[in-house]
VEXTIRO-622000 format. One record per residue (C-alpha): residue number from 1; residue in one letter; chain; x, y, z. Coordinates in nm, 3 decimals, always signed. Layout:
! VEXTIRO-622000
> k | r | c | c1 | c2 | c3
> NUM | A | A | X | Y | Z
...
//
This chain:
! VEXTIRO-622000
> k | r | c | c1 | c2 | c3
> 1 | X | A | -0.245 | +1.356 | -0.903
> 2 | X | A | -0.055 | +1.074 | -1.064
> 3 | X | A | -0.129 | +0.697 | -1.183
> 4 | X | A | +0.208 | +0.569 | -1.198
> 5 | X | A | +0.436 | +0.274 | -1.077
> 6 | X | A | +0.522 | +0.294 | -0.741
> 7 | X | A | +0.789 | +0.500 | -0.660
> 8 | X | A | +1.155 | +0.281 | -0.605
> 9 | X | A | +1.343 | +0.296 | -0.307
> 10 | X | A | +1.700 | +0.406 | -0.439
> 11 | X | A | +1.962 | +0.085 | -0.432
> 12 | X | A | +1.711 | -0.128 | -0.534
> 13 | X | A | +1.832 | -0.065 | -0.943
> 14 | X | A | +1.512 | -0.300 | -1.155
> 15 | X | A | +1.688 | -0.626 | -1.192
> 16 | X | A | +2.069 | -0.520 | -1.114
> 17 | X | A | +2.274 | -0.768 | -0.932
> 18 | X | A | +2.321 | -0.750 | -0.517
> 19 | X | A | +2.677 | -0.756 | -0.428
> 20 | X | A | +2.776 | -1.112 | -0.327
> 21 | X | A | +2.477 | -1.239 | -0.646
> 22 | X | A | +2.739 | -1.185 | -0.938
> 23 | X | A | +2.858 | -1.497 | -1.036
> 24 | X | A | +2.692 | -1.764 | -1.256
> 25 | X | A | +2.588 | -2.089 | -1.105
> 26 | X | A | +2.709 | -2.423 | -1.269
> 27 | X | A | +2.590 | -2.530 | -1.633
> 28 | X | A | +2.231 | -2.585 | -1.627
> 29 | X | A | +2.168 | -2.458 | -1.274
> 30 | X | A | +2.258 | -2.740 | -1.030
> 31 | X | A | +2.398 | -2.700 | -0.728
> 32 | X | A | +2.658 | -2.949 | -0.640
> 33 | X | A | +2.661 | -3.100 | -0.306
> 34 | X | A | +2.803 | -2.868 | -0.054
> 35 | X | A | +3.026 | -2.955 | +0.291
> 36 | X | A | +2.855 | -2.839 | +0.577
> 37 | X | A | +2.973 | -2.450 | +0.642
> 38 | X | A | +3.092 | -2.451 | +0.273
> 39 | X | A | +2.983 | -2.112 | +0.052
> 40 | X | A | +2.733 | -2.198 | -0.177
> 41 | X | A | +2.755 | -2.074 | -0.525
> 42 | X | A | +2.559 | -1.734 | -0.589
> 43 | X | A | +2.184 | -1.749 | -0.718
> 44 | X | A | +2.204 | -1.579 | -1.076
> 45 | X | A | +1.959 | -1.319 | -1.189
> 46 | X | A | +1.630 | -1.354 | -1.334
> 47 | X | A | +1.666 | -1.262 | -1.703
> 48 | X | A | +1.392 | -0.992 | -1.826
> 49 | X | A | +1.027 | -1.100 | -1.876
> 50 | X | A | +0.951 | -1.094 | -2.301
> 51 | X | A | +0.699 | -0.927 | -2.432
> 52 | X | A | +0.628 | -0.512 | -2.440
> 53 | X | A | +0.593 | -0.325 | -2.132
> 54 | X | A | +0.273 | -0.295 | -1.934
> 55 | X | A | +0.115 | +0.027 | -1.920
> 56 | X | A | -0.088 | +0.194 | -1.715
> 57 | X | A | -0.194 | +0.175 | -1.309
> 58 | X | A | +0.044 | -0.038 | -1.106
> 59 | X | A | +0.101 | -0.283 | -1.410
> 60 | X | A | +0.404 | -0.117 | -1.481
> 61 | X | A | +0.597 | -0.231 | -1.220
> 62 | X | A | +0.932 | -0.407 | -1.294
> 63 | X | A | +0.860 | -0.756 | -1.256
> 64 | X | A | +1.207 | -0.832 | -1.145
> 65 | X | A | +1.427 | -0.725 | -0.862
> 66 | X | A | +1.675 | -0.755 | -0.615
> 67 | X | A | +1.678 | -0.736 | -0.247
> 68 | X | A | +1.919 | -0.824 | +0.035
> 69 | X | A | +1.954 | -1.260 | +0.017
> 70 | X | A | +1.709 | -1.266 | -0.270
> 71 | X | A | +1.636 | -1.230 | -0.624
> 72 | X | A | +1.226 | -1.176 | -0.720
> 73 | X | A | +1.039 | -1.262 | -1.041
> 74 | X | A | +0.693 | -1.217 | -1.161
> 75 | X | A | +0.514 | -1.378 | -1.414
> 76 | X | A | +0.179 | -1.458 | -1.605
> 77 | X | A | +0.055 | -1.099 | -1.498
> 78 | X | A | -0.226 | -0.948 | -1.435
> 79 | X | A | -0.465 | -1.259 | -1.368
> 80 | X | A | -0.252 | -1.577 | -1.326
> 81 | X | A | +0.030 | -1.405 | -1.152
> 82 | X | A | +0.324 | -1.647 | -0.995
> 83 | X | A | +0.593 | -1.503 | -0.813
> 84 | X | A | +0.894 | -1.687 | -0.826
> 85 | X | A | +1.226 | -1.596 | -0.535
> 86 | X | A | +1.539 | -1.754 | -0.520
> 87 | X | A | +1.710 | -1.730 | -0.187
> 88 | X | A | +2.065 | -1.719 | -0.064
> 89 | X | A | +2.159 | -1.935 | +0.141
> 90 | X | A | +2.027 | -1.869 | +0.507
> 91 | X | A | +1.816 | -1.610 | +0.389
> 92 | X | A | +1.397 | -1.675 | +0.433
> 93 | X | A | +1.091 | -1.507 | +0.271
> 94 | X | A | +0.774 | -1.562 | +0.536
> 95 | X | A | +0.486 | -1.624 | +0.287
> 96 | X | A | +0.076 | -1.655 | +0.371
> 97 | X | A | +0.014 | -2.013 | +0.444
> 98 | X | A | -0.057 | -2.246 | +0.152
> 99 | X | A | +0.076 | -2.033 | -0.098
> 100 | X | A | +0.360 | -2.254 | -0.213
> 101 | X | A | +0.299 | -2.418 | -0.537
> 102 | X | A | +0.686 | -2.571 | -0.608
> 103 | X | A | +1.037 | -2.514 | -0.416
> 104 | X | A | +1.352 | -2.643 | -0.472
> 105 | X | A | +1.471 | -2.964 | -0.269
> 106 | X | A | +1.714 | -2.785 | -0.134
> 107 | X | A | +1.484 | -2.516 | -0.005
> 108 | X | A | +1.355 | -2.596 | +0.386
> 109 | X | A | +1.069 | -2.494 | +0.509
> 110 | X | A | +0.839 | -2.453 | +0.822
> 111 | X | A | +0.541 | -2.328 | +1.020
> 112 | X | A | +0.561 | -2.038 | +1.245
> 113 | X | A | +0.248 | -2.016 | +1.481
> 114 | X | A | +0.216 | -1.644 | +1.581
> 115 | X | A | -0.085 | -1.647 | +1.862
> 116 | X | A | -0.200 | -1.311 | +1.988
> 117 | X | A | -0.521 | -1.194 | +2.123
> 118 | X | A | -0.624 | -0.944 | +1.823
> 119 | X | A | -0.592 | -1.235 | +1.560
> 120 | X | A | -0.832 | -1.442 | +1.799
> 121 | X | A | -1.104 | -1.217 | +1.729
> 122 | X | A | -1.025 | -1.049 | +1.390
> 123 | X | A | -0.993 | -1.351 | +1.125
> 124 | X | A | -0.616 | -1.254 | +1.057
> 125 | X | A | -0.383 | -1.521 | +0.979
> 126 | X | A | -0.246 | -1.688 | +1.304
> 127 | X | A | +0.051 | -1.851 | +1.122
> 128 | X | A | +0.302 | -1.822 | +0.786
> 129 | X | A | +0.520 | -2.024 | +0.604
> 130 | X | A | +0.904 | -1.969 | +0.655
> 131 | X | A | +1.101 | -2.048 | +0.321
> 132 | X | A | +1.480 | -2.101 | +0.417
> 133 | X | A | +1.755 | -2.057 | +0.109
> 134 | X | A | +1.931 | -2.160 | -0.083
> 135 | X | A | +1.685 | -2.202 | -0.406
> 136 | X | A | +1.412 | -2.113 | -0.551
> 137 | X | A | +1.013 | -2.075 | -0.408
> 138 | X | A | +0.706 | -2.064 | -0.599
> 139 | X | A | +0.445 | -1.860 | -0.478
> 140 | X | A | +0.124 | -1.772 | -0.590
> 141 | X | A | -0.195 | -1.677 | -0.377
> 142 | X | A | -0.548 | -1.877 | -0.375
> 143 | X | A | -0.722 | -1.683 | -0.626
> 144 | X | A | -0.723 | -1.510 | -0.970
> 145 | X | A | -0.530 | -1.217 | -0.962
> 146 | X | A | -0.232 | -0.990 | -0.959
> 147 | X | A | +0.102 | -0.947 | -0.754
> 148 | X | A | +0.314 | -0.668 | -0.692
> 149 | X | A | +0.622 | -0.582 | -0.501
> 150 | X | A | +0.580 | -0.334 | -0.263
> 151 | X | A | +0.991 | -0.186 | -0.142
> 152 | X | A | +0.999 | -0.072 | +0.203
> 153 | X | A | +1.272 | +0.212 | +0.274
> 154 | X | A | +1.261 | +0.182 | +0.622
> 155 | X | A | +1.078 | +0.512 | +0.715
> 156 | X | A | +0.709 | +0.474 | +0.553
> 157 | X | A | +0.494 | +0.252 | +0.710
> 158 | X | A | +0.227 | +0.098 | +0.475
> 159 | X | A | -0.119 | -0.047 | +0.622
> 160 | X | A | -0.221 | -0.375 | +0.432
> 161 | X | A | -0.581 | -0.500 | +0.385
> 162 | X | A | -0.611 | -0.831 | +0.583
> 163 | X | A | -0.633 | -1.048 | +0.238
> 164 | X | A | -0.326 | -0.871 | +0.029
> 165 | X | A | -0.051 | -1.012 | +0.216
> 166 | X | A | +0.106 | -1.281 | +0.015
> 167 | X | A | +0.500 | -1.284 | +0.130
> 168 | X | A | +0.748 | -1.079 | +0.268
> 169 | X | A | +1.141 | -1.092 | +0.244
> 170 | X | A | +1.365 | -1.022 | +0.554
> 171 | X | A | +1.386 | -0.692 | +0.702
> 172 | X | A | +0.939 | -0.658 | +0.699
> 173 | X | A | +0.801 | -0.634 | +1.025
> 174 | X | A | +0.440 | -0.708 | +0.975
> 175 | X | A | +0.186 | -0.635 | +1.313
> 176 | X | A | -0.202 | -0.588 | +1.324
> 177 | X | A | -0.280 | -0.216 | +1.435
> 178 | X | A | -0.601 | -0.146 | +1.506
> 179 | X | A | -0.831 | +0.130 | +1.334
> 180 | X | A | -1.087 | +0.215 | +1.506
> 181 | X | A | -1.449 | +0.089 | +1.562
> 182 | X | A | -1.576 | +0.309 | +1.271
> 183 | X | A | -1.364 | +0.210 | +0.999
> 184 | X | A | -1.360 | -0.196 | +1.097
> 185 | X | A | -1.711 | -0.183 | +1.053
> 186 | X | A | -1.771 | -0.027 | +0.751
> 187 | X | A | -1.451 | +0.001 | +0.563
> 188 | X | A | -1.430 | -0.344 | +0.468
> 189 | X | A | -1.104 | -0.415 | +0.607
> 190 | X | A | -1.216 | -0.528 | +0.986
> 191 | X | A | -1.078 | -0.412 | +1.320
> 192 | X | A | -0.735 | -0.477 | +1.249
> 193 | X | A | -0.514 | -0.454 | +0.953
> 194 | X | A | -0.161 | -0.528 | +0.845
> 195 | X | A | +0.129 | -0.244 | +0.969
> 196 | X | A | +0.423 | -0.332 | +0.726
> 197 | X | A | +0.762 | -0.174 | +0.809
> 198 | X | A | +1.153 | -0.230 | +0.780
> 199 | X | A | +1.343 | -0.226 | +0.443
> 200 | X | A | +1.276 | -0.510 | +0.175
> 201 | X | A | +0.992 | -0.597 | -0.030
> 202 | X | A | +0.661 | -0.680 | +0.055
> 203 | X | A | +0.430 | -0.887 | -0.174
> 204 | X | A | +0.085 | -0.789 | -0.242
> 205 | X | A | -0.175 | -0.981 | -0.388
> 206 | X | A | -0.546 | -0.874 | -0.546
> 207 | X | A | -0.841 | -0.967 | -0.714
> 208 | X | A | -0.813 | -0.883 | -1.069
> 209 | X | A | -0.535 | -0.645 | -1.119
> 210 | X | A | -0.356 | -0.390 | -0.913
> 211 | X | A | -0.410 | +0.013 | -0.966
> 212 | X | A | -0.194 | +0.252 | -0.751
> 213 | X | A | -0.249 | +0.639 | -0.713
> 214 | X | A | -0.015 | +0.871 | -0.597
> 215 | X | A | -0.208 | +1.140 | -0.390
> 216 | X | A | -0.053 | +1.527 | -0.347
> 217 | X | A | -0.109 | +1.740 | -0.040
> 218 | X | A | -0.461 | +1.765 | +0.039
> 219 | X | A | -0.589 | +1.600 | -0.256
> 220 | X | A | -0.869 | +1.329 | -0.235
> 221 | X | A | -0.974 | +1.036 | -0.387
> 222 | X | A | -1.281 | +0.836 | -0.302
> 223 | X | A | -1.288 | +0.441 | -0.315
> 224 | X | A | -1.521 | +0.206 | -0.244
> 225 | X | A | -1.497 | +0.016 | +0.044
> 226 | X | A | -1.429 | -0.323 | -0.076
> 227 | X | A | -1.157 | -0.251 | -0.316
> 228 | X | A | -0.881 | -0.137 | -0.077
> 229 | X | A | -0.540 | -0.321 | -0.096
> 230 | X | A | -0.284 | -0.127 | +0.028
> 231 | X | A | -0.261 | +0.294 | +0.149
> 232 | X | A | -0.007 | +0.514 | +0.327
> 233 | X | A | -0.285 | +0.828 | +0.337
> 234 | X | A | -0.514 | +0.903 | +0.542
> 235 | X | A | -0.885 | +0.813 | +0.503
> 236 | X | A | -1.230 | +0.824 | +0.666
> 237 | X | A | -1.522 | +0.629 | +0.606
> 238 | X | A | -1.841 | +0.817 | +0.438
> 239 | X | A | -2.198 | +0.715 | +0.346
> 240 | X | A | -2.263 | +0.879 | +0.013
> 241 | X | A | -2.606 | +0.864 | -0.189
> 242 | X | A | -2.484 | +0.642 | -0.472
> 243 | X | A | -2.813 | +0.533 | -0.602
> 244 | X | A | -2.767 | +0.140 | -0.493
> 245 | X | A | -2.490 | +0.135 | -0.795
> 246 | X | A | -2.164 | +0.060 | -0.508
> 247 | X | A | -2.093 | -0.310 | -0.411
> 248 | X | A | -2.261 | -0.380 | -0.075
> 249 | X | A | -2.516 | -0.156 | -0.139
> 250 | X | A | -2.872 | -0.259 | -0.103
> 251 | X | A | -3.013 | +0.073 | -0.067
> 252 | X | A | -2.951 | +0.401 | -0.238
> 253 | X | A | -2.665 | +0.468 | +0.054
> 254 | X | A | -2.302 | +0.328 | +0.005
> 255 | X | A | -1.997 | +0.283 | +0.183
> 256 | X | A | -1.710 | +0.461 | +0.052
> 257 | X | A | -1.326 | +0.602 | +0.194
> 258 | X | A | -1.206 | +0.914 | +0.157
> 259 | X | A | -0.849 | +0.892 | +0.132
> 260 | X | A | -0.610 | +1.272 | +0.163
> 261 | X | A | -0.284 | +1.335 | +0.050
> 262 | X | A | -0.029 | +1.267 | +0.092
> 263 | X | A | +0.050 | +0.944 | +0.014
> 264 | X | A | -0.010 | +0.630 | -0.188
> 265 | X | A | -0.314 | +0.397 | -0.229
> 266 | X | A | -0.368 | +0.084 | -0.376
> 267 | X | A | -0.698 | -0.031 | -0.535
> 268 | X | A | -0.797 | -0.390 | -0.653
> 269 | X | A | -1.065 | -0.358 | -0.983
> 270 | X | A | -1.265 | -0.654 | -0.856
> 271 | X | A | -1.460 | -0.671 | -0.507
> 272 | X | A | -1.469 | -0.955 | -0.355
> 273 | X | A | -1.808 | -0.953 | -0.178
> 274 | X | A | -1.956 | -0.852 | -0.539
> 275 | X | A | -1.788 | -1.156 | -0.705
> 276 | X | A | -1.916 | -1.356 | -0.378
> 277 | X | A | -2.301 | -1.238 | -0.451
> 278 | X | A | -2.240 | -1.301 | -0.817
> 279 | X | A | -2.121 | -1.680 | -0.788
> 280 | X | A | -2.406 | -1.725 | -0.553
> 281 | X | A | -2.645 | -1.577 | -0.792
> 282 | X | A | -2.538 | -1.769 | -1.051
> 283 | X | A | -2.686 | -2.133 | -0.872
> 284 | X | A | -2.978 | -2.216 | -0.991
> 285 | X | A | -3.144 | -2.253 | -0.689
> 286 | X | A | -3.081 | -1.895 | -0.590
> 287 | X | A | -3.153 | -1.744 | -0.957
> 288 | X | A | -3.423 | -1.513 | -0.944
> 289 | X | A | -3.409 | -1.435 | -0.555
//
């Protein structure tokens, strides 16, 4: 087993430049009006973050990177994260709805309604946010928490828990895929979850911060249910005699997944229905219930 970075898909080198992003834009970054159908200048490349290197989990993950039409930066990890994209022009990043918290004026933007059956009845987000370049995008999702960027090669597909999708840029294909009536009821996750394929990067987001684990052939890991973000191994759902001591449990019976190699999961170190039950507990009205 492993606790390490996820691994990089080759051509994408950290925070190298993408052919046709080489040249500096004009002193102190403004983009002088264009003709229409004339180039715009190149977006230049996020310089690194300060500070030492994260260690540890999926917090050492560059923070900065390249991808076709777009450079990607991260800041104000692991709890206050902001993702910040600049976009060639032409080139969009689809983002969860009401995740923008700035753009650029010269950024457009609009809302894509994507209706379908499945969403209907599972909860899953019936619309996005399409961010067209050039310039930058602010991102950031609704809670406390981490982001990560997750690079798609184009052969492994990655299922996504319904609340870790924050933005995608072009090249993801993102569907619902169904999992059985088993898992949607007790894994946490619902009937349907994300299916994330195609080559670019995919952003996730978490509450608190973001742990990965690389699994080998055959080997397993058990997590409980309500911590899942991401996973390319298989799992099962199992009740296991825990003692009352895993979230959701109000009897000495929990919930948990058994994941197999091979392949990749990603854990979030808080649970949301345990930070749900705390704020409630914490009312006075419901203190001592």
């Amino acid at each position: 087993m492993s606790y390490s970075q996820t691994p990089q898909m080759p051509g994408y080198p950290g925070a190298a430049t993408y052919p046709g992003m080489s040249a500096p834009p004009p002193p102190g970054g403004q983009y002088p009006p264009q003709a229409h159908g004339s180039p715009m200048p190149p977006i230049p490349a996020y310089p690194p973050v300060p500070g030492p290197p994260a260690i540890g989990g999926a917090t050492n993950i560059p923070t900065n990177g390249v991808c076709e039409g777009a450079q990607y930066r991260i800041d104000h990890r692991d709890s206050n994260s902001m993702l910040y994209v600049r976009l060639q022009p032409e080139y969009e990043l689809k983002a969860k709805p009401g995740s923008m918290v700035a753009m650029d004026a010269s950024v457009r933007i609009k809302g894509k309604l994507k209706f379908s059956m499945k969403k209907m009845f599972t909860g899953a987000e019936m619309s996005e946010s399409i961010f067209t370049g050039p310039g930058e995008v602010m991102i950031a999702p609704e809670v406390w928490g981490d982001i990560v960027p997750l690079q798609l090669d184009g052969q492994t597909a990655w299922c996504i828990g319904k609340d870790a999708f924050l933005a995608a840029t072009r090249g993801i294909t993102r569907t619902t895929k169904s999992q059985g009536i088993g898992k949607a009821l007790f894994s946490g996750e619902g009937l349907f979850v994300y299916h994330a394929t195609g080559t670019g990067v995919i952003f996730l987001t978490s509450l608190g911060a973001i742990v990965s684990r690389t699994l080998q052939p055959g080997e397993q890991w058990i997590v409980d249910n309500g911590h899942l973000v991401a996973w390319t191994a298989q799992y099962k759902v199992e009740r296991i005699d825990a003692g009352g001591f895993l979230s959701g449990s109000h009897t000495d019976e929990g919930l948990v997944c058994r994941f197999t190699g091979p392949g990749i999961v990603y854990i979030q170190t808080r649970n949301p229905e345990t930070l749900g039950n705390w704020i409630a507990h914490q009312v006075p009205e419901n203190r001592g219930s």
